[in-house]
N, C-alpha and C positions, 0 to 999 in steps of 0.2 A: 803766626809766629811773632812773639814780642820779640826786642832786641833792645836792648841796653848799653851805653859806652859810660864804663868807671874811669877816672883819671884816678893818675894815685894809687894805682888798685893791688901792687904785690906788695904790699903789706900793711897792719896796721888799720884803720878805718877801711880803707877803699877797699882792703882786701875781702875785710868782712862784708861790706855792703855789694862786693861782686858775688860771693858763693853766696848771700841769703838771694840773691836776685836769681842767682841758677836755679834755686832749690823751689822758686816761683812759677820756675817755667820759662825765665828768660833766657833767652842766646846773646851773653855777656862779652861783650868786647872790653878787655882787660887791657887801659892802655897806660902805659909808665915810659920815661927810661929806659927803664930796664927789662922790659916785658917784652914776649914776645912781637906783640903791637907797640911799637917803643913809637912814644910820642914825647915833645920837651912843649909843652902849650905856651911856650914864651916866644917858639917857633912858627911863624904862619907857612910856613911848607910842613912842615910837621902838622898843625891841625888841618890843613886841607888834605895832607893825606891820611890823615885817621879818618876823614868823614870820607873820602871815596874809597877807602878799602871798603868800610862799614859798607855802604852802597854796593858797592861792588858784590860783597859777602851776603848780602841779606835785602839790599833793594828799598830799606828804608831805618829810620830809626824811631823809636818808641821813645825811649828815657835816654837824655843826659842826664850826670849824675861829674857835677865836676866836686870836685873832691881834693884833686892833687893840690899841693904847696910846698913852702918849705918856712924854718924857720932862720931866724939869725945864725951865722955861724959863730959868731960871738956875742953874747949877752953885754949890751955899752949901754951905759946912763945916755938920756937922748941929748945930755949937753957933749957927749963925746960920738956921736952915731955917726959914720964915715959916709960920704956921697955913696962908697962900692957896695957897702952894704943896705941900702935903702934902695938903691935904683933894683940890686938882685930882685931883696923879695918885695916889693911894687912890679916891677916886672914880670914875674910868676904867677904871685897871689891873685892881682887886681889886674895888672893888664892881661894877663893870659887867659882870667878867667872870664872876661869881660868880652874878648874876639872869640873865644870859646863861644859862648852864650849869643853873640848876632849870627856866629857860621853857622851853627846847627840851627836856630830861630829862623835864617831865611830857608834853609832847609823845610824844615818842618811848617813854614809857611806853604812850600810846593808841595809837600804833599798833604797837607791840610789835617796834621795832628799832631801829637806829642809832647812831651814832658820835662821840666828842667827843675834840677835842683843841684843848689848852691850849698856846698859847705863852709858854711864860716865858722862863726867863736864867738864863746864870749867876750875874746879880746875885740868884736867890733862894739862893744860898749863901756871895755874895762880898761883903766887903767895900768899899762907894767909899763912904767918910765926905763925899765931896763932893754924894754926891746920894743921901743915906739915904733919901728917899721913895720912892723909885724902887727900891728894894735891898727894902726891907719889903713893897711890894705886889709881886714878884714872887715872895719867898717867901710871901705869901698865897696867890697864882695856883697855886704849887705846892700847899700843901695843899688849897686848895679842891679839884687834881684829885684828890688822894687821899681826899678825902669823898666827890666824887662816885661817883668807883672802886667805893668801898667802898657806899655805897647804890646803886646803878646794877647793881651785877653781878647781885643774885636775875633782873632782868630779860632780861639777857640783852648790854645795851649797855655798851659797854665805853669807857671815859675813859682818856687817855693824856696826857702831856705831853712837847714839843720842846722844849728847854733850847741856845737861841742862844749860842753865843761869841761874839767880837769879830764882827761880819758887816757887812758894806760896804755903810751904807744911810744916807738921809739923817742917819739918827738920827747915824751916827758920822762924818759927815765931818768936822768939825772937829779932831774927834780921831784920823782914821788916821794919820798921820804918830808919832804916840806910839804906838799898838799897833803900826804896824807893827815900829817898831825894837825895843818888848818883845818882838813873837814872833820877830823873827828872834836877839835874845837868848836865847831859850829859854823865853820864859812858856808856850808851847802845842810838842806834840812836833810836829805838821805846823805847818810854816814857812810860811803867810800867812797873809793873812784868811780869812776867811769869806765866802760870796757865798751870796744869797737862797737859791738852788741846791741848795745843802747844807741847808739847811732843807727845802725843800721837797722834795725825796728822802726826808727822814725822813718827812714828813706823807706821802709815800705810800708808803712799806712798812705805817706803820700802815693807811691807806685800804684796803690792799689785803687784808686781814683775814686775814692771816697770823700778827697777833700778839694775836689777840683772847684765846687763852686768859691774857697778860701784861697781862690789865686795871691800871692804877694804872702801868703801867713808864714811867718816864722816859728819851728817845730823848737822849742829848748830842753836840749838832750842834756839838761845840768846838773841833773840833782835838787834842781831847784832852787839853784843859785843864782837864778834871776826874779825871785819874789825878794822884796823889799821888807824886812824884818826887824823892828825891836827889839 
């Protein structure tokens, strides 16, 4: 029996990347807030207890799949970015996902398998001066998978990360009407958005451990927005 824990998971990315992971065969632990398995990963009594329910329910875990975040709750030039709102989402993003990734890592060290993938963004390579916190803890997210990569592999478990483009979820409603006219200007070579979909395709080729000897490789679920173009 596989098993799997999504953060993130009731709606939106993680929700899709939970039911494509069911539809694989895995017994998905769905943990949010607001879910049944309510987890806040900015909480370390909250992630030790998602990992001994999981334990508890199933005896072991297969895939982490962290996923959950948040955005700014106000969009501020980074010469106006409040202390409240940078510690939030650094807290969340980057620190949560980062004790996330050593709790389940020494996990999966005892029992001697398993799989970790990071969702980040293209904001860990892209500039939006209107929401720098947000920009810096996904390039966090990113190195943290490349530490773990890199300590992770003598064992055997391999860490990867999904790199989102624009993708059509609550986070960006406000804003599709402005990417969409960017991509069909030409900001991304495939001309629309992004749907959970496409992310979650990614999260299982890696699941499907065909790319385990590509520990550390970064999947870009963008449209293609990260080739470098004339």
């Amino acid at each position: 029996m596989k098993t799997a824990i999504v953060t993130g998971a009731t709606r939106g990315i993680g929700l899709s990347i939970a039911e494509n992971l069911k539809q694989e065969g895995y017994e998905v632990v769905s943990a949010d807030i607001s879910s049944p398995t309510p987890c806040d990963i900015s909480n370390p009594d909250d992630r030790k207890q998602l990992l001994n329910e999981t334990l508890s329910r199933y005896g072991h875990v297969d895939l982490l799949v962290n996923n959950a975040g948040v955005a700014p709750t106000q969009r501020l030039d980074i010469l106006e970015t409040t202390t409240e709102s940078f510690r939030r989402v650094l807290n969340i993003n980057l620190e949560g996902t980062f004790f996330m990734c050593q709790l389940f890592a020494n996990q999966m060290i005892k029992q001697g398998f398993g799989k970790i993938i990071n969702i980040a963004s293209i904001s860990s390579y892209t500039s939006s001066v209107n929401r720098g916190e947000y920009c810096i803890s996904k390039a966090g997210v990113s190195m943290t998978t490349q530490l773990f990569a890199d300590r992770l592999a003598e064992y055997g478990i391999g860490v990867f990360e999904v790199r989102p483009g624009v993708i059509l979820t609550d986070m960006t409603e406000k804003v599709k009407d402005k990417y969409a006219k960017l991509i069909e200007d030409g900001l991304t070579p495939i001309k629309r958005l992004g749907q959970p979909q496409d992310v979650a395709d990614a999260v299982l080729a890696i699941a499907s451990g065909r790319l385990d000897f590509a520990t550390g490789q970064v999947i870009n679920a963008d449209g293609g927005f990260h080739i470098r173009r004339l």
